[in-house]
C-alpha positions as CSV (number, residue, x, y, z in Angstrom):
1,X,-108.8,63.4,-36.5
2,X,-107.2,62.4,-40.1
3,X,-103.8,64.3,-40.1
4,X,-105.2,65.9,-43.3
5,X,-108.1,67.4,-41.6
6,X,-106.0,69.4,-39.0
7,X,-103.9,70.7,-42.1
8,X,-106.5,72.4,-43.3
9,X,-107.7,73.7,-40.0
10,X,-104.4,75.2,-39.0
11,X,-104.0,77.0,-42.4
12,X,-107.5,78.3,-41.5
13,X,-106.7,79.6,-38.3
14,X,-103.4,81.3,-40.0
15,X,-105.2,82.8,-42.5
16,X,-107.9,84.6,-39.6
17,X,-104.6,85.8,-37.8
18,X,-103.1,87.6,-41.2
19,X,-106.2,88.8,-41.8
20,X,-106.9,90.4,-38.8
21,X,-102.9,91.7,-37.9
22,X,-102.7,93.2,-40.6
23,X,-104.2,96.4,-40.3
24,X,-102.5,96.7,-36.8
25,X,-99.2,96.5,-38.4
26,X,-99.5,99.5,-41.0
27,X,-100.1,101.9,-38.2
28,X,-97.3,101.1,-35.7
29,X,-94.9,100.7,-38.7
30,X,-94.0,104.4,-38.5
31,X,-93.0,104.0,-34.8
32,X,-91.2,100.9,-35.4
33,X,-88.7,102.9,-38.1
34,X,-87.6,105.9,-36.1
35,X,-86.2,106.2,-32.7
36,X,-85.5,109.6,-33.4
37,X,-87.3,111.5,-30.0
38,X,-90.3,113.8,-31.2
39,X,-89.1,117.3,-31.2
40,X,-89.3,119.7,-28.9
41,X,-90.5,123.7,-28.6
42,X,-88.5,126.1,-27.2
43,X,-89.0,127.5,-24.1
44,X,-91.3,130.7,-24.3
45,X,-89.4,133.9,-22.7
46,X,-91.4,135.5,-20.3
47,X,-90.9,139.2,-19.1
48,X,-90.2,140.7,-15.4
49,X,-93.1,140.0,-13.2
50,X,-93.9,140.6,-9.6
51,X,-91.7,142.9,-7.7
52,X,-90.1,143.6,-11.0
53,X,-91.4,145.8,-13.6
54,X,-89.7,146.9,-17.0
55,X,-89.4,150.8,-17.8
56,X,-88.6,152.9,-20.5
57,X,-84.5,154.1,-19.9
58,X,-84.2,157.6,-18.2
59,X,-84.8,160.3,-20.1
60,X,-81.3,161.7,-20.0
61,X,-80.0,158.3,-21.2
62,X,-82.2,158.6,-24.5
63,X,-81.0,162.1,-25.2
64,X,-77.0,160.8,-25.2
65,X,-78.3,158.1,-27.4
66,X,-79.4,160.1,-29.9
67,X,-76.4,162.2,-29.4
68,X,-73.9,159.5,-30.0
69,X,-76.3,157.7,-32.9
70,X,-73.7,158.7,-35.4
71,X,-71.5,157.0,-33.8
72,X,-69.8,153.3,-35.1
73,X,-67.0,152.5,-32.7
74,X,-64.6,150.1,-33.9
75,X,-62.3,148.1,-31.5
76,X,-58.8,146.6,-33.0
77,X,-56.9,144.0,-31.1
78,X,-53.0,145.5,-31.7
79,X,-51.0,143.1,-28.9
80,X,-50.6,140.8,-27.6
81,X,-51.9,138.5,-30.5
82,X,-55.0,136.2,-30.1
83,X,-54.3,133.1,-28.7
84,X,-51.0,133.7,-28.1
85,X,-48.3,132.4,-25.6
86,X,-46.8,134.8,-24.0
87,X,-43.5,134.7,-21.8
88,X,-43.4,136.8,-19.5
89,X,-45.2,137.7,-15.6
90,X,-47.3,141.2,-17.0
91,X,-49.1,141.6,-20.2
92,X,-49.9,145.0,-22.2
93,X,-53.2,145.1,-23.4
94,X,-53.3,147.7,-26.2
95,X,-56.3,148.5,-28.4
96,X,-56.9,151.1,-31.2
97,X,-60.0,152.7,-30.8
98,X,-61.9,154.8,-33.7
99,X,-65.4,156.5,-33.8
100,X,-66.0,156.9,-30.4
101,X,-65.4,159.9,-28.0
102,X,-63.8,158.4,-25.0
103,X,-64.1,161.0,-22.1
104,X,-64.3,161.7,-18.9
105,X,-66.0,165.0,-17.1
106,X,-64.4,166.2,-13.9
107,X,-68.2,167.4,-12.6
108,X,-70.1,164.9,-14.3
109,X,-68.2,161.5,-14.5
110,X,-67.6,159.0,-17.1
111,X,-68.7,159.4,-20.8
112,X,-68.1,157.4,-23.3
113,X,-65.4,155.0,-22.1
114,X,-64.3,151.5,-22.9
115,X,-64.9,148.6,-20.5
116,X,-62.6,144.9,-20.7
117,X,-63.6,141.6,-18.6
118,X,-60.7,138.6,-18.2
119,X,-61.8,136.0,-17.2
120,X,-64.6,136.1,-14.2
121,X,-62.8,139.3,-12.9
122,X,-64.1,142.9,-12.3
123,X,-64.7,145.2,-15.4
124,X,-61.9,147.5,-15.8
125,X,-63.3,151.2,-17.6
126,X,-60.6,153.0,-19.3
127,X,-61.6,156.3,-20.4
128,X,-58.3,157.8,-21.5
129,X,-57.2,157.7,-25.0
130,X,-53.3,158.0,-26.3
131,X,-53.1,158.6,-30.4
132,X,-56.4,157.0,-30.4
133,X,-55.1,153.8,-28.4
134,X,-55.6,152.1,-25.1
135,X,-53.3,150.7,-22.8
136,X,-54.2,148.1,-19.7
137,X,-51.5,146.8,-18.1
138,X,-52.0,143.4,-16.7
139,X,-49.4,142.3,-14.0
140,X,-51.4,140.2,-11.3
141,X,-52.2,137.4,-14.1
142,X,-51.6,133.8,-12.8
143,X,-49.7,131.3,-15.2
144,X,-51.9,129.8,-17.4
145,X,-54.8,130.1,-20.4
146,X,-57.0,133.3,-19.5
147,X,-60.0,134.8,-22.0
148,X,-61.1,138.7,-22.2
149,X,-62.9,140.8,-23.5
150,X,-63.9,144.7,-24.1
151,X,-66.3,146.7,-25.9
152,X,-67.5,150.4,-26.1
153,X,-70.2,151.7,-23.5
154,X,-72.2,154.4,-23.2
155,X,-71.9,156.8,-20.3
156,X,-74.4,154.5,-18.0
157,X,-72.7,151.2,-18.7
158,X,-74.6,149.9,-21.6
159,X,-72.7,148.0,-24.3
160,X,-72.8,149.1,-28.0
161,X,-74.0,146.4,-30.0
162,X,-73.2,147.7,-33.4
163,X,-70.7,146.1,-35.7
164,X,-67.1,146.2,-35.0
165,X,-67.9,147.9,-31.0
166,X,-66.8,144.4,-29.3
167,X,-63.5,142.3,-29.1
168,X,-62.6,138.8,-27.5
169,X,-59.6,137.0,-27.1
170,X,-57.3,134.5,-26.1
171,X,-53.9,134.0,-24.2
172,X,-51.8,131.9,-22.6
173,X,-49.4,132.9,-19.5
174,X,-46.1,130.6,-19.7
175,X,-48.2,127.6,-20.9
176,X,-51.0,126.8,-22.3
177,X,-53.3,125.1,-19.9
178,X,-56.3,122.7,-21.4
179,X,-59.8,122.9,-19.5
180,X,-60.4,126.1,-17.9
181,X,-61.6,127.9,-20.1
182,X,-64.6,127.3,-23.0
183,X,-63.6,126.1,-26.4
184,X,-62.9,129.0,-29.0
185,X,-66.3,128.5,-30.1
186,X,-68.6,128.0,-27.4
187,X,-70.8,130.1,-26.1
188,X,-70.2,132.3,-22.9
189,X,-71.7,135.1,-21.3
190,X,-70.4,138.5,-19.8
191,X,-72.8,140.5,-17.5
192,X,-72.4,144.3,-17.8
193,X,-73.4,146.0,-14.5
194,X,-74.4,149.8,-14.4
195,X,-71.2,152.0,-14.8
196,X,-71.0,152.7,-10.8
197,X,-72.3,149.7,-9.8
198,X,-74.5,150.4,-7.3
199,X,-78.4,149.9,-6.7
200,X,-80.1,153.4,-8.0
201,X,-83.6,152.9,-9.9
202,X,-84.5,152.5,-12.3
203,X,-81.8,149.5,-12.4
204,X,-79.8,149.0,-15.4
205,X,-79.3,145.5,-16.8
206,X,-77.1,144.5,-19.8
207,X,-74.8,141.6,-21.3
208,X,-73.1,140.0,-23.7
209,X,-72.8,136.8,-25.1
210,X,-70.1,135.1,-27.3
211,X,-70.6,132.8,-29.8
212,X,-74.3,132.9,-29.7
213,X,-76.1,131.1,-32.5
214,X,-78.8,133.4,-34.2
215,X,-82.7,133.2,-33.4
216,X,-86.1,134.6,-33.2
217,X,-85.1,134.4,-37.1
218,X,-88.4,132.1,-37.7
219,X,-91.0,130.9,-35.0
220,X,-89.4,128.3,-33.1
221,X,-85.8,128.5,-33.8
222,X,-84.3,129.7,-30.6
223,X,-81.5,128.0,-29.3
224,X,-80.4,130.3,-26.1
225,X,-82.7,132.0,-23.6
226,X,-81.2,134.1,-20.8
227,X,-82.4,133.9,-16.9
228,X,-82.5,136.7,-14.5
229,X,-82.4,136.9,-11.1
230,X,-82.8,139.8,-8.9
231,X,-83.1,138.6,-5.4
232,X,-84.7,135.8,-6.4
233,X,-87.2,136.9,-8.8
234,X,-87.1,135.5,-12.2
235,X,-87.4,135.7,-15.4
236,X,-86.5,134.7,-19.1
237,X,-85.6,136.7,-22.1
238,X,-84.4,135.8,-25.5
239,X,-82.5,139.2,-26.8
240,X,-79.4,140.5,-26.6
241,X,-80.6,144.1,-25.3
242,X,-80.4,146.4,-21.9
243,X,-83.3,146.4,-19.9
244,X,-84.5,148.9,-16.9
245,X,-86.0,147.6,-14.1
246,X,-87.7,149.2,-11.3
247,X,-88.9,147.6,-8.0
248,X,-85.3,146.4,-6.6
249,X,-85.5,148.3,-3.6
250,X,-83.1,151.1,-2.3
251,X,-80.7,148.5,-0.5
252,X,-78.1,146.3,-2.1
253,X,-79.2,143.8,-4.7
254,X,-78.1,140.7,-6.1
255,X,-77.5,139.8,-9.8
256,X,-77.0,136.4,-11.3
257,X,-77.3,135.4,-15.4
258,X,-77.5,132.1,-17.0
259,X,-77.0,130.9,-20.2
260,X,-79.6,128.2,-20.9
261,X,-79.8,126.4,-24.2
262,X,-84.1,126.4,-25.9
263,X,-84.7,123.8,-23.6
264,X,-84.1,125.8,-20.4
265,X,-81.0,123.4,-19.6
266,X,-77.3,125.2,-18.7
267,X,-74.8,125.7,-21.1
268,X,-71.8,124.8,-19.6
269,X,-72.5,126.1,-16.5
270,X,-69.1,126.4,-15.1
271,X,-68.4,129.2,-17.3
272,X,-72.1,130.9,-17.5
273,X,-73.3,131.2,-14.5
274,X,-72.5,134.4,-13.0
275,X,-73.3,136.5,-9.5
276,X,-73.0,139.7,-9.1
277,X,-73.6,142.4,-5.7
278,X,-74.5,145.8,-5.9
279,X,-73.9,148.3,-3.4
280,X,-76.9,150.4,-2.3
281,X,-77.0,153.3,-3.7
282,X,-75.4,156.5,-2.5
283,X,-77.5,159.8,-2.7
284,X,-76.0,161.5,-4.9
285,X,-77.8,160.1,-7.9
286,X,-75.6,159.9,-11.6
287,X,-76.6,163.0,-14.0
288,X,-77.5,159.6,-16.5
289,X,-80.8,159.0,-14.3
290,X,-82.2,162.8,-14.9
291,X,-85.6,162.8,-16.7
292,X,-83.6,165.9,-18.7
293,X,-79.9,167.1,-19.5
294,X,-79.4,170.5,-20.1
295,X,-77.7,171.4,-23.6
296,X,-74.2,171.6,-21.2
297,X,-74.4,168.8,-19.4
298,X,-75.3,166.7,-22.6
299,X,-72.0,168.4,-24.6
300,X,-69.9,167.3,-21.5
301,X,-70.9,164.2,-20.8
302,X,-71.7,162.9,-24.4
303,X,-68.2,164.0,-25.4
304,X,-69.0,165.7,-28.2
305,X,-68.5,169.5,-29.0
306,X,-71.6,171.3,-29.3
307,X,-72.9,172.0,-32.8
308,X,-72.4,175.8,-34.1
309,X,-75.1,177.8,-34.2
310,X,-76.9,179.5,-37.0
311,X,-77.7,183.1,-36.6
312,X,-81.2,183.9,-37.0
313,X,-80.9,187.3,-38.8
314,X,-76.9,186.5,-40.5
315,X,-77.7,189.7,-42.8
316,X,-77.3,192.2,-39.4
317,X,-73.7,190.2,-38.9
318,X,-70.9,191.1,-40.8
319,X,-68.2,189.0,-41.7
320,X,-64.5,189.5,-41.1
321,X,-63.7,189.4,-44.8
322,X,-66.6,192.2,-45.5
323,X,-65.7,194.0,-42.5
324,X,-61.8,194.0,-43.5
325,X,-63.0,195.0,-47.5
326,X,-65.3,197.7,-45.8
327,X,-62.5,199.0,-43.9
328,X,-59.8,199.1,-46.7
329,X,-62.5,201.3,-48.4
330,X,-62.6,203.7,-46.0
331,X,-59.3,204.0,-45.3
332,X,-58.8,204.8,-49.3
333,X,-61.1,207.1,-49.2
334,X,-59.7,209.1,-46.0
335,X,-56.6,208.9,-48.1
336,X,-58.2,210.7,-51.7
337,X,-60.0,213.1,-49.2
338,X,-57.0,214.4,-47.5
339,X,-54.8,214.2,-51.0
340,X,-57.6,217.1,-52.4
341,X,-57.7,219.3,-49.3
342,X,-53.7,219.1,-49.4
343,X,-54.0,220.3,-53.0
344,X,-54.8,224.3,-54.1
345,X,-57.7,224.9,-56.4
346,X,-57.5,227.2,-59.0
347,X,-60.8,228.8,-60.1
348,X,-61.2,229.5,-63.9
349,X,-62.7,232.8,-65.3
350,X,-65.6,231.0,-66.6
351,X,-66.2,229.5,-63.2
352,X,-65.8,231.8,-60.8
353,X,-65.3,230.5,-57.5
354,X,-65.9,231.5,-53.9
355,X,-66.0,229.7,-50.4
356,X,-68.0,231.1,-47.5
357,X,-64.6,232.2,-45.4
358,X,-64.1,234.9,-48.3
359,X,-66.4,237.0,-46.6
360,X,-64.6,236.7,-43.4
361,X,-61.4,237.6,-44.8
362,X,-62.5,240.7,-46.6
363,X,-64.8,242.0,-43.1
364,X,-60.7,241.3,-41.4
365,X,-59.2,243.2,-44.0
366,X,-61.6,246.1,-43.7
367,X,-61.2,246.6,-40.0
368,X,-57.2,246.2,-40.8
369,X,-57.8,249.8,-42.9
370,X,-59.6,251.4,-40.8
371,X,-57.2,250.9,-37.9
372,X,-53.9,251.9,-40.1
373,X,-55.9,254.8,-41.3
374,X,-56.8,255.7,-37.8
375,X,-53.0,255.4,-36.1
376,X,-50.9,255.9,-39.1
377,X,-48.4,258.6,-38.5
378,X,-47.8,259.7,-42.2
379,X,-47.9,263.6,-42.0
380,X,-49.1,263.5,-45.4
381,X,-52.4,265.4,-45.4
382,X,-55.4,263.2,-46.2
383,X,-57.0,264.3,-49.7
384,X,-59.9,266.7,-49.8
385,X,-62.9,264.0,-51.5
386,X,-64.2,267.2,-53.1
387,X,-61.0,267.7,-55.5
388,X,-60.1,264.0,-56.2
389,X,-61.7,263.5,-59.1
390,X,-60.6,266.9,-60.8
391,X,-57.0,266.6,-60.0
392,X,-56.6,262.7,-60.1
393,X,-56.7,260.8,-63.7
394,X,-58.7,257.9,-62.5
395,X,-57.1,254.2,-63.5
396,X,-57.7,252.3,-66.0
397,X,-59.6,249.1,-65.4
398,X,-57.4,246.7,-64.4
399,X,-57.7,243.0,-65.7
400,X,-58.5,240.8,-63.3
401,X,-56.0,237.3,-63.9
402,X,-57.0,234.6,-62.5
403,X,-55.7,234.1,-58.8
404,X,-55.2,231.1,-56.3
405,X,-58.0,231.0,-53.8
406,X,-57.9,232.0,-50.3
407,X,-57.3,229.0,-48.5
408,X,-58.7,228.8,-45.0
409,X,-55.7,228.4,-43.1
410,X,-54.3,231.6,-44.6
411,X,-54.2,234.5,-41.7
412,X,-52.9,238.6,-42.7
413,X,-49.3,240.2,-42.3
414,X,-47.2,243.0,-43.1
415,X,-48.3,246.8,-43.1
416,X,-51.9,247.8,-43.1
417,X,-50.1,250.5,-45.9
418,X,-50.2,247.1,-48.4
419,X,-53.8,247.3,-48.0
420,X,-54.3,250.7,-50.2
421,X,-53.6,251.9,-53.5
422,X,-51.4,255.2,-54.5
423,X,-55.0,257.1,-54.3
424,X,-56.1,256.0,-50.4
425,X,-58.5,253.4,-52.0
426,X,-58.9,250.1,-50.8
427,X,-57.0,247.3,-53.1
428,X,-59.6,245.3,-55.0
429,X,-58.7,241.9,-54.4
């Protein structure tokens, strides 16, 4: 074949290959460009199952919610400072503490109380306040970089989530000491057990987490999920909220929580992965699990005084002002009462006055005469009625002047012979 001839066939058979290639290579262009993997979707969260069924808290708990709903505690960090290094074999955790009523009920138990984590150790609930501070002494510390943490809790255990009701911090025993615990600003996770740790249903489960980056903001954003296990049961959940639980069993139960990032993968496991026992639980059940406190057992254990009461009919109460206004009254008019009866009354001509013991004066005065008249040993002979008017010049009217009253206290004396005039007639008074 002429060497012309296979030019022309070779460009031929190049020009098929384009032709045909070239739709193949516009679609796998896309994949060629980005080695980026396709994204992923979060893990769904999926609620208790099986053995394990989620209730509505205890009755009694949601009556001390509402009671302590006002309520914004507010935890300060006063010593040692954050990420500190501190010098010395025992440390003196102090933290001021406003807005919340720590307590403790000699009958009931616990109320309102504080409750600090370091590191992986047992929760330590302090429920005694001193000018509004709290004071932990930590003396058992080994040397090196330790983490803790507190927060407020209700009377059951349950952290309060609100604003400003959790702390965390840093420090460092002689020397700082790289690697054991997370970074500043990684994540971490604290359980928080029931307040006596024990067994009881409904079960109690809460937690905390530092440093977790915010979801369930839009659909398919979350970045954490949480895994439960209670005796082996599972289950996921993507909140940072208390649940109850019921069908745990009467013995002792086993806990354990673990951070997981959307994927379902640990986050740093070494540091969020966490077992925890509870005891069974004794009889004695905690006044918390009630179906209803009584309005004393919710003052006492809430920590909270009980609200005063309004008196349904106030207008049959007096007050102690009125009552003290009334009684200066009274005692002035005692006084103006006593100041007239002291003083005498003098009765005009134009008003004549009499009083009702008048009559029993003059009936006294009467029997007075009789008796005088009667046992009087004056020889002079009594006057023949016959001849008085003949021989006697009868007095002139005498004018009556006005005279002080009888007063009733007033009683007779002297001679009955004061009683009569000159003429054996009875004095007109």
């Amino acid at each position: 074949m002429p060497r012309s001839g296979l030019k022309l066939l070779l460009v031929g058979v190049l020009a098929l290959l384009l032709l045909l290639s070239a739709p193949l290579g516009v679609a796998a262009l896309p994949s060629w460009l980005s080695r980026a993997p396709a994204p992923e979707e979060p893990i769904p969260s999926q609620g208790p199952s099986g053995r394990l069924q989620e209730l509505a808290p205890p009755g009694a708990v949601q009556q001390l919610k509402r009671q302590l709903a006002g309520r914004h505690p507010q935890l300060t960090l006063v010593s040692p400072v954050d990420d500190s290094l501190v010098q010395s074999d025992a440390v003196e955790l102090v933290l001021d503490v406003q807005d919340w009523p720590v307590s403790r009920d000699p009958d009931l138990g616990i109320g309102p109380h504080v409750a600090v984590q370091v590191d992986d150790r047992p929760l330590i609930r302090l429920d005694q306040l001193t000018n509004g501070k709290l004071r932990l002494k930590l003396d058992d510390l080994t040397p090196g970089s330790h983490r803790f943490s507190a927060w407020a809790a209700y009377p059951w255990g349950e952290a309060v989530t609100t604003s400003g009701g959790a702390i965390q911090g840093r420090l460092h025993l002689w020397q700082r000491l790289n690697a054991t615990q997370p970074a500043s600003d990684a994540p971490w996770v604290v359980p928080v057990p029931p307040a006596n740790e024990e067994n009881q249903q409904p079960l109690m489960l809460d937690w905390l987490i530092w440093n977790a980056p915010l979801q369930n903001i839009r659909d398919g954003d979350g970045r954490w999920r949480i895994r439960i296990s209670v005796d082996g049961d599972s289950f996921l959940t993507d909140h940072q909220e208390a649940i109850w639980l019921k069908g745990t069993g009467s013995n002792g139960t086993t806990l354990q929580l673990e951070l997981l990032d959307g994927q379902g993968e640990p986050l740093q496991p070494v540091f969020n992965n966490r077992l925890i026992r509870l005891e069974a639980g004794r009889r004695d059940r905690p006044v918390w699990l009630k179906a209803r406190l009584s309005e004393d057992e919710l003052e006492h254990l809430s920590g909270t005084p009980r609200q005063e009461r309004i008196d349904p009919e106030p207008s049959l109460q007096r007050s102690p002002a009125k009552e003290e206004q009334n009684d200066d009254q009274e005692a002035q008019e005692q006084a103006q009462q006593a100041d007239v009866a002291s003083e005498p009354v003098v009765a005009t001509a134009e008003e004549p006055t009499t009083e009702p013991e008048l009559a029993t004066v003059d009936d006294s005065i009467e029997e007075a005469v009789d008796k005088a008249i009667d046992d009087d040993d004056d020889p002079t002979p009594p006057m023949d009625p016959a001849l008085a008017p003949q021989q006697l010049e009868p007095d002139p009217a005498p004018v009556r002047q006005p005279e002080p009253l009888l007063r009733p206290e007033s009683s007779l004396g002297g001679s009955a012979r004061e009683l009569l005039n000159p003429d054996g007639r009875l004095k007109q008074p």
